[in-house]
N, C-alpha and C positions, 0 to 999 in steps of 0.2 A: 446511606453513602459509606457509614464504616464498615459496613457487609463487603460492600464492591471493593473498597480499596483492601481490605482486609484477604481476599480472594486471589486477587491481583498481588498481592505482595508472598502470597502460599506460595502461586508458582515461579515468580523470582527468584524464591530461596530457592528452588528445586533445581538450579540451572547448575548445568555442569558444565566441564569444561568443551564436551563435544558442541553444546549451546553455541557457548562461546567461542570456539574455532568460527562454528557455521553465522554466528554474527559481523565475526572481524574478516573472517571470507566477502561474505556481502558489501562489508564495508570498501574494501579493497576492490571488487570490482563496480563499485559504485564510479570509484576515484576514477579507475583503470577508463571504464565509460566514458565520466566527464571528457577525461583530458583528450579521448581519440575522438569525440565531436569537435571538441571546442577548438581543436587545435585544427583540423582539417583545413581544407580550404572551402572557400565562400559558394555556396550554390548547394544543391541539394541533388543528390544520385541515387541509383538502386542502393548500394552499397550504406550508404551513411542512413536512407531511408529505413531501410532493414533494421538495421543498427540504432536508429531513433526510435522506433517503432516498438520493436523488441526491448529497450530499457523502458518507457512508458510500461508498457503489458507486466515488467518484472517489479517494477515499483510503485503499480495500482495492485497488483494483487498477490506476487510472489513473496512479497517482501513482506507482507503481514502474516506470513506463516513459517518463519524462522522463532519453532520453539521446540522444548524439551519431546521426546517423544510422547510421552505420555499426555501432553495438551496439542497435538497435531491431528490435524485432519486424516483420517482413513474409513474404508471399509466397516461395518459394526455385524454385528449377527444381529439381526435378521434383514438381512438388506436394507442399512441403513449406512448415510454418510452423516458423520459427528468426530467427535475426538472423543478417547477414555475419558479424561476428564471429565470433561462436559457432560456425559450421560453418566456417572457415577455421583458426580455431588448434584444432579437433581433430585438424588435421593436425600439429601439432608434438608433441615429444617430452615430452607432459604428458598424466597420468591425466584422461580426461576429468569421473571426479567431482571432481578439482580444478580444473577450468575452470567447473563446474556452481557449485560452491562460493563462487568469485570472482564471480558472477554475482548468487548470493545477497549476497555482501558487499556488494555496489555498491549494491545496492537497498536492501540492509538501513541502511546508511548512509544513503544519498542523501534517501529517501521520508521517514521520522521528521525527519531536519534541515529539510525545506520545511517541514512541518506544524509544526514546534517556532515554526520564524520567522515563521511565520504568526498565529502565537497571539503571541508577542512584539510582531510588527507591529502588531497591534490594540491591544493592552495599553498599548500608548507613546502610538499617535495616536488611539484613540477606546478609555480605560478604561472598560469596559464590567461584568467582571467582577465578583461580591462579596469577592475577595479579591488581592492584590495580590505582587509582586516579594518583596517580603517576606517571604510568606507561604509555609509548608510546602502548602496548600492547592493555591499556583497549581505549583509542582514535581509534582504529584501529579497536576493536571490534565494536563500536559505530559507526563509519562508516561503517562499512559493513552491519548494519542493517540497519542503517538509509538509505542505498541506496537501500535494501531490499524493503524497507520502501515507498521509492519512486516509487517502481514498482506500488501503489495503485494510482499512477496518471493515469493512463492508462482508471478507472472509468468514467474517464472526458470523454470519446471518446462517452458514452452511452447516455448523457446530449446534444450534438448534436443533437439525436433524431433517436429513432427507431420506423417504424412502422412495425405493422407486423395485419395479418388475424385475427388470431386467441391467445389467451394468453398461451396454448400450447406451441406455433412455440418460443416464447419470452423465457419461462421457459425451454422449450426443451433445448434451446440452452447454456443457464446457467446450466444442469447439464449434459451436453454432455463435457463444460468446465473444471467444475471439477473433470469428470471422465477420461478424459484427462490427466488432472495432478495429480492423483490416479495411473493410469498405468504408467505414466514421471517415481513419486516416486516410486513407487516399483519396475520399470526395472531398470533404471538408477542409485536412489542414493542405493536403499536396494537389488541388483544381481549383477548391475558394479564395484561401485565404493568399492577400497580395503578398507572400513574404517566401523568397524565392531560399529556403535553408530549410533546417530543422527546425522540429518543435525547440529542442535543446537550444540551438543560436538565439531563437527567437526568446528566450527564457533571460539570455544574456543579454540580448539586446533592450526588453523591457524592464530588468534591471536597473540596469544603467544611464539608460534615457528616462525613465519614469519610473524608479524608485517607490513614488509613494502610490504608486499605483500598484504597483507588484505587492506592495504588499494590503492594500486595498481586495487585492486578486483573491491571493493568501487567504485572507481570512472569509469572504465569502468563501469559496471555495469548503475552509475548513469546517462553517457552520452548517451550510449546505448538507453535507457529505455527514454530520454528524445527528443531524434530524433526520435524514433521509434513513439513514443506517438505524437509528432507532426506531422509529415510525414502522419500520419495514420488519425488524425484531419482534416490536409488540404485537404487530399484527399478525405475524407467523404463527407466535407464543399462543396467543389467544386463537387460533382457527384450529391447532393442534390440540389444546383442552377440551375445543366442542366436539371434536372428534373423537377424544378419547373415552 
């Protein structure tokens, strides 16, 4: 464990201010988000769906990859996708499931704390909410994003290392992802589910009526999402060694 946090804490020192512009940006459009759902009127449109839609997609997976250049996601020589990082300290004398692990840490941290500030930021300068600082309600909301939030750990799995033929086969498979979860949303939450809004109202709404459920939600959710994501790590980790 002092390997992983030790890893995790290298690349925090390394943040500079460009980091930081691109975190308090996020943060700021987090808020920007909240307040043009929340404030809307009741029912649910092209318009607001789009807009619901596209903040889920940026805060299950965009949001986990606001880091310094050198620990981000890109292209590698020989057609690979990883971070420098990442493929440079597999060369030191560390388990690479614990470099995988530090990787979840980083995001796992990082992603829920913009989202958190985001929802604070609004709450201060444009109270929009039905419940307030105060309130067991708005802790509950907070949690249920933040573990939202957490779902951009999952990024980490891509930093292992993908290769593939052709850059196609790579980007194929990223908007085969997202159109994936384009049909999810429209069968499931905008034909199934009885609740004529957004995901986001509906977030509010459960809140505030069922507080200790929201965060009930929360934290499945976060353990879910944090065995899933290492399960899925180890097993990459070790199918890559027998290959190797």
């Amino acid at each position: 464990m002092r390997e992983i946090v030790r890893l995790a804490l290298f690349e925090w020192r390394q943040v500079d201010v460009r980091v930081v512009f691109n975190g308090l940006t996020a943060c700021i459009l987090c808020a920007l988000v909240f307040y043009l759902l929340t404030s809307a009127e009741a029912g649910i449109n092209i318009v607001k769906g789009f807009l619901d839609f596209g903040f889920l997609l940026t805060t299950t997976i965009w949001i986990g990859m606001v880091h310094e250049k050198g620990f981000m996601l890109m292209e590698l020589p020989p057609s690979t996708w990883s971070s420098p990082f990442y493929s440079y300290a597999r060369r030191l004398p560390i388990s690479e499931k614990q470099l995988f692990r530090s990787r979840v840490l980083v995001k796992g941290v990082q992603a829920p704390v913009i989202v958190v500030i985001g929802i604070c930021l609004m709450e201060i300068f444009q109270p929009i909410l039905p419940f307030s600082f105060s309130d067991a309600s708005f802790y509950s909301f907070l949690a249920l994003w933040a573990s939202i939030a957490f779902i951009s750990t999952s990024t980490a799995l891509d930093e292992i290392g993908v290769r593939y033929q052709k850059r196609i086969h790579l980007y194929g498979q990223a908007y085969l992802y997202i159109l994936l979860l384009v049909l999810f949303y429209l069968v499931v939450w905008v034909w199934f589910i009885p609740f004529d809004d957004t995901f986001m109202m509906f977030s509010v709404y459960l809140a505030e009526k069922f507080p200790f459920l929201s965060f009930g939600i929360a934290i499945l959710i976060g353990i879910v999402t944090f065995i899933t994501v290492l399960f899925l790590g180890d097993k990459r980790i070790n199918r890559k060694g027998k290959m190797a």
